[in-house]
N, C-alpha and C positions, 0 to 999 in steps of 0.2 A: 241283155248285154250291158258290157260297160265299157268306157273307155277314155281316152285322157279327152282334155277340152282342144286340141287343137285334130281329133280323128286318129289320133295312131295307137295303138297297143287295142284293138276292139277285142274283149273276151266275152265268153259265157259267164255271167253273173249270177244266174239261177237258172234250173231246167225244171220244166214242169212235168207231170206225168201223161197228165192225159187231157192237158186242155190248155189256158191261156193268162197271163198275166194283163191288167190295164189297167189306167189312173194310178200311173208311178206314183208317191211323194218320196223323195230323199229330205228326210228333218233330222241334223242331228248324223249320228251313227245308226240310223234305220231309215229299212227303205218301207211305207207303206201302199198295198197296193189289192187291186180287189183280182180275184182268180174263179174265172169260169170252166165249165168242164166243155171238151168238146162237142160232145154229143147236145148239146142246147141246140133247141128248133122251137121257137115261136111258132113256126108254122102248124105247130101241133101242139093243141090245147093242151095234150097228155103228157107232154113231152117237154118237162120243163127241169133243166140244168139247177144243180146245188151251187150258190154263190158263195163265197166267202171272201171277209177282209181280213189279213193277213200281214203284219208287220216282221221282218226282219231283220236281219246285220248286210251289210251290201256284199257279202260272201255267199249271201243263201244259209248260215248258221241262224241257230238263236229262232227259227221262223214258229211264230205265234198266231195263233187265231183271234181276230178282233170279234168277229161277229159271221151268226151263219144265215142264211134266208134261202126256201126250197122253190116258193115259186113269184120271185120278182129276180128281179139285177140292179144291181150295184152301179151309181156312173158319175161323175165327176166327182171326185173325191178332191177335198182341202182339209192339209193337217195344219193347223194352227193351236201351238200349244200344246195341249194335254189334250186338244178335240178334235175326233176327223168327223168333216161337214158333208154330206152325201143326199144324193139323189138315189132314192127306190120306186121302182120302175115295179109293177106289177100289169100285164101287159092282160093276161088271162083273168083281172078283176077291174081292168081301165082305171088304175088306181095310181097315183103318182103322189109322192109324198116329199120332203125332206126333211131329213133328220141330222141328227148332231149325236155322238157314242164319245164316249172317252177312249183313250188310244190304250187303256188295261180293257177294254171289253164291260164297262160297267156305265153307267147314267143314260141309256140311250132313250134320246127323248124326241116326238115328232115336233119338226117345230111351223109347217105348213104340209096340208093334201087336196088333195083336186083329182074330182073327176071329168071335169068337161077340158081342162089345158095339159099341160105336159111341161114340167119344170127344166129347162134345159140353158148350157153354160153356166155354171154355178161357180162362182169366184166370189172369196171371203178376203175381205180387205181392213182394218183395224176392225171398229167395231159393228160392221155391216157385213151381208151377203149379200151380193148379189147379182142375180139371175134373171133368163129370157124367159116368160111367160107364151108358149105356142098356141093356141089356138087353130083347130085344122078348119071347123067348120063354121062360120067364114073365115079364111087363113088371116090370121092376124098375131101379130108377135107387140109383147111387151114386154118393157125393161123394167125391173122392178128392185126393189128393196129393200129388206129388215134387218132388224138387229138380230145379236148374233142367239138371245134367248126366245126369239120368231116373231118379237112385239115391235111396231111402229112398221107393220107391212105398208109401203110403198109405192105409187107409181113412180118412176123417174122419169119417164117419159112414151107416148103411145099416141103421140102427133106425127112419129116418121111414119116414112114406109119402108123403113130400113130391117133387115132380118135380126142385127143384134147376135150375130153368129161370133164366136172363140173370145169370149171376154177377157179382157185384161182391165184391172184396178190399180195405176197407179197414182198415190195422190187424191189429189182432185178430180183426174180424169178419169174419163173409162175408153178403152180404144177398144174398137171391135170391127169387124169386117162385116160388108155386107152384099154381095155378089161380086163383082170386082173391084170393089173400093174399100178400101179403108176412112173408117169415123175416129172420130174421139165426140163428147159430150162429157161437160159436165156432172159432179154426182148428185146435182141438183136439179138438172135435167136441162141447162142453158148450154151457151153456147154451142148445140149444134154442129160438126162442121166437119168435112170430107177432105181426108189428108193427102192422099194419092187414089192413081186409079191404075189398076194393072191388068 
């Protein structure tokens, strides 16, 4: 859907055929965004959905393929520039990766992967990324950081016990939530400190 910034005029902006749109970006006169089909069931090893990312005109004309993958998925997608920055998720090889593709379909290059953590909140801010490092088994999350060609990987910090859930990067700061409170921290990993609690 689209619609003005104050809620009025809401229309259908794109229909899909048989499955789903998620990780809007509007950059520009395009909207980029990754499209699952419905039939995806994790819960069957067999049974694994065609991903694709897909740029278009905010009409639904003009819609292009960035890139296809048959057995992972596509998840926090950041278009900065000429580069969408993404998390691949391969669920059926416990493989978790992120990668960097040009927004024509061309350079895609891995720029970190892990099998024992799961890369998740992935926000790109000048010339870093950066992302929560999960841990299931002992559960433990870490905030981490690299540059934007995958070099000077980062702790920011993994002294909280905070979850590091829906990153935001502006600045200096990084705000993120963490059960019922809001943080911010420094991108140097100071200042610490819980802004409200709801």
């Amino acid at each position: 859907y689209k619609m003005k910034k104050d809620g009025s005029q809401q229309t259908v902006a794109i229909k899909s055929d048989n499955g789903y749109y998620e990780n809007l970006n509007v950059v520009g006169d395009w909207i980029y965004c990754n499209y699952r089909d419905a039939f995806d069931s994790f819960s069957d090893k067999n049974s694994y959905d065609i991903n694709r990312i897909y740029k278009m005109k905010p009409d639904g004309s003009e819609k292009t393929k960035v890139e296809e993958i048959n057995d992972s998925h596509y998840e926090f997608l950041n278009v900065v520039g000429d580069w969408v920055y993404y998390v691949e998720e391969s669920q059926q090889h416990k493989v978790y990766e992120i990668y960097k593709i040009k927004t024509d379909g061309s350079g895609k290059t891995k720029l970190a992967s892990s099998s024992k953590s799961r890369y998740i909140d992935l926000n790109v801010s000048g010339d870093w990324i950066y992302y929560r490092e999960y841990y299931e088994k002992p559960t433990k999350n870490i905030l981490c950081k690299m540059k934007l060609d995958g070099s000077n990987n980062t702790v920011v910090t993994k002294t909280s016990k905070n979850n590091y859930e829906d990153l935001n990067v502006v600045g200096d700061w990084i705000f993120y939530r963490s059960e019922n409170s809001l943080y911010k921290v420094k991108t140097d990993g100071s200042s610490e400190t819980q802004i409200s609690e709801y």
